[in-house]
Residue frames relative to the residue before (quaternion, step in Angstrom):
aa qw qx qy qz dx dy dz
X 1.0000 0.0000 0.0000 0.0000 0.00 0.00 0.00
X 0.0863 -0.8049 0.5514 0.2015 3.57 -0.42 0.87
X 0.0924 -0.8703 0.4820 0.0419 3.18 -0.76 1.65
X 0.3946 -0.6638 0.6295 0.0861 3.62 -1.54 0.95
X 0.0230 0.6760 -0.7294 -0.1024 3.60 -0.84 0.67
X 0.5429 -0.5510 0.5666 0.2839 4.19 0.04 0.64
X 0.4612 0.7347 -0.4951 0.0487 3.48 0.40 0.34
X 0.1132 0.8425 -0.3910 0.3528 3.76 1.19 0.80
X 0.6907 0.3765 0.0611 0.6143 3.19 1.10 -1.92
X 0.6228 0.6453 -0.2722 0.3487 3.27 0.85 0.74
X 0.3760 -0.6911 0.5332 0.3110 4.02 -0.31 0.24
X 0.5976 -0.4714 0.4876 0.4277 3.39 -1.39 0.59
X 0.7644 0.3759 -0.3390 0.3994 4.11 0.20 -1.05
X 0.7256 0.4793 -0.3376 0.3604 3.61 0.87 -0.83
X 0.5916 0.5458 -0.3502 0.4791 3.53 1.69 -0.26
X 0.5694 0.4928 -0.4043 0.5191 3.86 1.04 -1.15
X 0.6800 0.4582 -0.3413 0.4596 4.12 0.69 -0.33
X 0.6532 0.3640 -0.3867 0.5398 3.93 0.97 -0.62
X 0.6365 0.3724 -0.4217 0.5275 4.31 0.83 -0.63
X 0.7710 0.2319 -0.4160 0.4227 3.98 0.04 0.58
X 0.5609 0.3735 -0.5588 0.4834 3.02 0.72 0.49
X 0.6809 0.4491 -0.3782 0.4378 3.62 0.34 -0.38
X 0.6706 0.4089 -0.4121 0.4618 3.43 1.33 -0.44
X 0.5755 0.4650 -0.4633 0.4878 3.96 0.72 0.06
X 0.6766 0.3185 -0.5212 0.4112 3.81 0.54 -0.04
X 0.4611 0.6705 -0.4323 0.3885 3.55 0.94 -0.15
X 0.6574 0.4146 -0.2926 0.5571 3.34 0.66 -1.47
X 0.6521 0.5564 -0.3859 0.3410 3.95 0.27 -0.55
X 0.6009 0.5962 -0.1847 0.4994 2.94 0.51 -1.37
X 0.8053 0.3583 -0.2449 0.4038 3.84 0.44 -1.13
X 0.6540 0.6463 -0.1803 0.3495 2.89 1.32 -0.45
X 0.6025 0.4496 -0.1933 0.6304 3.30 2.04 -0.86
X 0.7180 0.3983 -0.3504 0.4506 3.48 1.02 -0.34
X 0.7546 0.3207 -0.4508 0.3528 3.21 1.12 0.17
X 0.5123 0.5845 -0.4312 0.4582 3.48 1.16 0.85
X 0.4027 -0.7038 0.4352 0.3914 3.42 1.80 -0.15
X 0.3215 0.6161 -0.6661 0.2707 3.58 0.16 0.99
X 0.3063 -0.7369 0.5560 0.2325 3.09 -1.87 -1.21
X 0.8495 -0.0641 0.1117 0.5116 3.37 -1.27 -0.06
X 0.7748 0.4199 -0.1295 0.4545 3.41 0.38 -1.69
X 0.6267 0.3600 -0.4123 0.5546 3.93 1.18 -0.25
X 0.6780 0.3225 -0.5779 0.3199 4.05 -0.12 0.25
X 0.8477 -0.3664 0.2866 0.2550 2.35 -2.22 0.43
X 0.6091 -0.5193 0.4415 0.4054 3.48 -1.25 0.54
X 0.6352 0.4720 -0.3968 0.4651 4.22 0.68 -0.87
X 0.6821 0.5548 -0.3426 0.3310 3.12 0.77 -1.56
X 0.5348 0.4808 -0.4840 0.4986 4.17 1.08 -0.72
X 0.5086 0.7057 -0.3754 0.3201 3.23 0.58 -1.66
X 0.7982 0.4071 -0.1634 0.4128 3.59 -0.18 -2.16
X 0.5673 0.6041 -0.4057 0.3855 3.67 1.27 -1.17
X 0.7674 0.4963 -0.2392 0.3280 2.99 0.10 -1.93
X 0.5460 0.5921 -0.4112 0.4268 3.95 0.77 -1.27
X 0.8594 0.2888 -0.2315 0.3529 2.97 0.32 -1.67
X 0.4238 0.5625 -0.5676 0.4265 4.31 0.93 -0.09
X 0.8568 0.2944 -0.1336 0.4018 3.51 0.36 -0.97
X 0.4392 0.4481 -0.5377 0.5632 3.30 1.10 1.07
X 0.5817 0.6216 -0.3266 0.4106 3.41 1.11 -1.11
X 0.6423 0.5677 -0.2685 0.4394 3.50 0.71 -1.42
X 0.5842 0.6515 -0.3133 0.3689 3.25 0.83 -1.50
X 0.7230 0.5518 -0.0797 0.4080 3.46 0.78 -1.72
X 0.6862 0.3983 -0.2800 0.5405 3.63 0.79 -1.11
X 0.6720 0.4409 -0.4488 0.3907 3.83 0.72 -0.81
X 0.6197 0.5276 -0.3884 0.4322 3.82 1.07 -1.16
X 0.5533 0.5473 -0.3690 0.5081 3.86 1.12 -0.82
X 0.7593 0.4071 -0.3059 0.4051 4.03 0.43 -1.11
X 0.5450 0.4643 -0.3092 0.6260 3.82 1.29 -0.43
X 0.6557 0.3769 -0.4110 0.5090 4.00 0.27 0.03
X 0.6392 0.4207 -0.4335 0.4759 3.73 1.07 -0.73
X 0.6945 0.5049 -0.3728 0.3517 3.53 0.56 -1.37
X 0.6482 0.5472 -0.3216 0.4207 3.72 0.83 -0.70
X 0.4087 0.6843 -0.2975 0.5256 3.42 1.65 -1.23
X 0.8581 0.2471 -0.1470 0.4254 3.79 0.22 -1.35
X 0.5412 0.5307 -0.3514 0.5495 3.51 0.83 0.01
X 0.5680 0.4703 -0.4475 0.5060 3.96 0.80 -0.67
X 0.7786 0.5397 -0.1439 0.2861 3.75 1.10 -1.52
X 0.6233 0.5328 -0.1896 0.5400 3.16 1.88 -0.36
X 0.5550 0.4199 -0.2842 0.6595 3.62 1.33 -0.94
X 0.5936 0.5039 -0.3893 0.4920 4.27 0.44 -0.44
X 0.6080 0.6659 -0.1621 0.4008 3.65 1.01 -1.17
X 0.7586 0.5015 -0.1214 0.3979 3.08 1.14 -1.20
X 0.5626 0.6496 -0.2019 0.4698 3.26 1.76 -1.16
X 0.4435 -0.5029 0.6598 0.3392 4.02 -1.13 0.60
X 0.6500 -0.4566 0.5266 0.3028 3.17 -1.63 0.58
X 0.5775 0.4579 -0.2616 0.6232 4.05 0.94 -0.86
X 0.7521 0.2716 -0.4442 0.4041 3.84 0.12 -0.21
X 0.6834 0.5068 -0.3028 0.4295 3.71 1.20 -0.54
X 0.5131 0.4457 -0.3823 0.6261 3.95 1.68 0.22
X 0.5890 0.4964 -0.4525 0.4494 3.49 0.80 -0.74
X 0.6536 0.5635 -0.1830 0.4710 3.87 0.61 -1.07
X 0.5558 -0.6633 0.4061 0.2935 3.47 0.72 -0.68
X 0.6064 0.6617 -0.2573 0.3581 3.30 1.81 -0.77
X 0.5004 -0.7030 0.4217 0.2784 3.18 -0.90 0.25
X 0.6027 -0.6624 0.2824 0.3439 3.64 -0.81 0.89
């Protein structure tokens, strides 16, 4: 899953608080998988931190799949056009 936590748009204190929390579900998480638990042995934050962040994640890939799909529709309606209608327009070739 290629995650993104937006952390640009962030302060220095409100990030050093989103990388330890993500780093304590990390440390959880490794820790139950390496005793061979599951889902139902992490920590209550650590579901918490998961779940925020799948559905921030989600959030991201769908806004990322509407920029491609739009991305190909600019390229297909462009496609159609004579080289003379896309100079006529201003667009580039």
């Amino acid at each position: 899953m290629p995650c993104y936590d937006g952390r640009e748009n962030r302060d220095d204190e409100e990030r050093k608080e989103r990388l330890d929390a993500a780093t304590r579900a990390a440390c959880d998480a490794g820790a139950v998988l390496a005793r061979g638990g599951s889902w139902s042995d992490l920590r209550a934050d650590t579901l918490e931190w998961m779940t925020a962040h799948a559905k921030l994640d989600a959030e991201r890939i769908a806004r990322d799949r509407g920029a491609a799909h739009r991305e190909q529709v600019r390229r297909d309606a462009l496609a159609k056009l004579s080289t003379e209608e896309r100079h006529a327009l201003g667009l580039r070739d």
